[in-house]
C-alpha positions as CSV (number, residue, x, y, z in Angstrom):
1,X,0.0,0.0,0.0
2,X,1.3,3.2,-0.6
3,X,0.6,6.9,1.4
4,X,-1.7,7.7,-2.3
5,X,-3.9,4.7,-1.4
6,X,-4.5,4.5,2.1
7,X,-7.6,4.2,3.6
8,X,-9.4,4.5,6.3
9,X,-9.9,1.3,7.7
10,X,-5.5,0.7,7.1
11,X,-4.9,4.2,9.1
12,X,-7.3,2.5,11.9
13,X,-6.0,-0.6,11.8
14,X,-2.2,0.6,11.5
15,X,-2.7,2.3,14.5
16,X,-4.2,0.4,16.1
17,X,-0.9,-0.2,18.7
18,X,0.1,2.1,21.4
19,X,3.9,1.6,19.8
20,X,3.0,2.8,16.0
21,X,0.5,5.6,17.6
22,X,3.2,6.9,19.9
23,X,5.7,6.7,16.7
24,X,3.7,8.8,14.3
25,X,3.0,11.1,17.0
26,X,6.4,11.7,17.3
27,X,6.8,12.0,13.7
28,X,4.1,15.0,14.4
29,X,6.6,16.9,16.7
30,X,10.2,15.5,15.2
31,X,9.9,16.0,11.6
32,X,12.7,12.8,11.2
33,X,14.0,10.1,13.7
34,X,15.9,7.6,13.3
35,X,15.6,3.8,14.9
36,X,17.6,4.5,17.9
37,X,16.1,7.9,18.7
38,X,12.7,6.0,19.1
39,X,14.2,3.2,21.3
40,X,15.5,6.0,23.1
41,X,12.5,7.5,23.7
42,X,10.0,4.6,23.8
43,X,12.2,2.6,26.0
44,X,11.8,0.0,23.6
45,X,14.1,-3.1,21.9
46,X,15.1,-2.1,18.6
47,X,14.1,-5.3,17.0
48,X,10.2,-4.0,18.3
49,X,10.9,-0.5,16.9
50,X,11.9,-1.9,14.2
51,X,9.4,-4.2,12.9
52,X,6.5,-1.5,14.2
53,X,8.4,0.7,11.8
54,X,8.6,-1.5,8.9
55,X,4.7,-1.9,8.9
56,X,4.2,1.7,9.3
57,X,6.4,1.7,6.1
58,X,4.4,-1.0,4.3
59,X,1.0,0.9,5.0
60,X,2.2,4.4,3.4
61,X,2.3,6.1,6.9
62,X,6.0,6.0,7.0
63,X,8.9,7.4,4.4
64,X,12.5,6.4,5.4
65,X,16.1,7.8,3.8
66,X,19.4,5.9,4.6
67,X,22.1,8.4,5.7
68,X,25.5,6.0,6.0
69,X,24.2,3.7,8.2
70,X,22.0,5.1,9.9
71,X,18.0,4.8,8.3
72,X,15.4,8.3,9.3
73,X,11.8,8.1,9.5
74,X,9.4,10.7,8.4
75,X,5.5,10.7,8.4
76,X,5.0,10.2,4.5
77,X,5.1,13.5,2.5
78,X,2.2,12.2,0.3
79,X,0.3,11.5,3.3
80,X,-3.5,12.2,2.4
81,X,-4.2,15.6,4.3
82,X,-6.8,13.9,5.8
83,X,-5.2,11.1,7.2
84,X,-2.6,13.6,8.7
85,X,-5.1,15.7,10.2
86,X,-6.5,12.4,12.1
87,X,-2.4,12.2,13.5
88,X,-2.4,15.9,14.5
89,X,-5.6,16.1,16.0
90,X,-4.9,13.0,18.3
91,X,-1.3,14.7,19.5
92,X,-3.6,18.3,20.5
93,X,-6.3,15.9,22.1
94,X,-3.2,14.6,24.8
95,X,-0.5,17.3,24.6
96,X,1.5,16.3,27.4
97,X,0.6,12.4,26.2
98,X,4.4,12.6,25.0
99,X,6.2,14.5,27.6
100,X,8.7,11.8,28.9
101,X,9.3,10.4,25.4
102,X,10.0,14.3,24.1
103,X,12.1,14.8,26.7
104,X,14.1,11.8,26.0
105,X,14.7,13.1,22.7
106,X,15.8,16.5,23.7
107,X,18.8,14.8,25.8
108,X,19.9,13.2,22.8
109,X,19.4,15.2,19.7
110,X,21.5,14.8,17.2
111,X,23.7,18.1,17.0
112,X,22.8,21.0,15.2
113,X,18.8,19.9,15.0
114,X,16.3,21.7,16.5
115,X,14.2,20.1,19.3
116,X,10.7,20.2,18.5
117,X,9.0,19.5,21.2
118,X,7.5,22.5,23.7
């Protein structure tokens, strides 16, 4: 599935764990993370991080970029507006839903990016 053909019921069901939720909603306030970044901030194995990622990927939620060896994630840019709204909207219902995982990242972003997170 790609982000053009997503539908409803795939956004639902995509997100329908607290780990891939939690990951695009991070995506929401960090334009780009990378795999240990997340662990980081989930307090999560990489292997789980990983394979939540690679579905997000699969569903069109998720873009990705290798930089050396390192692999950043991104909410798709094709994204349908709509199913980025339903994202957004879900981080403004709970905006301190994040705070320990935002604050995480803020101890270990990378140099010369700027935290996103209030």
């Amino acid at each position: 599935m790609t982000a053009d053909t997503l539908t409803p019921t795939a956004l639902f069901k995509a997100l329908a764990d607290d780990t891939r939720v939690r990951v695009c909603l991070l995506l929401t306030r960090f334009p780009e993370l990378c795999v240990c970044e997340l662990t980081e901030a989930l307090q999560l194995s990489q292997p789980k991080i990983s394979r939540h990622l690679a579905l997000l990927r699969n569903q069109g939620l998720l873009a990705d970029r290798r930089q050396g060896q390192w692999i950043y994630y991104r909410l798709h840019p094709a994204l349908p507006d709509w199913a980025r709204n339903v994202v957004q909207q879900a981080i403004i219902g709970q905006p301190d839903d994040l705070a320990d995982e935002c604050r995480r990242l803020r101890d270990i972003q990378r140099a010369g990016a700027e935290p996103m997170c209030p």
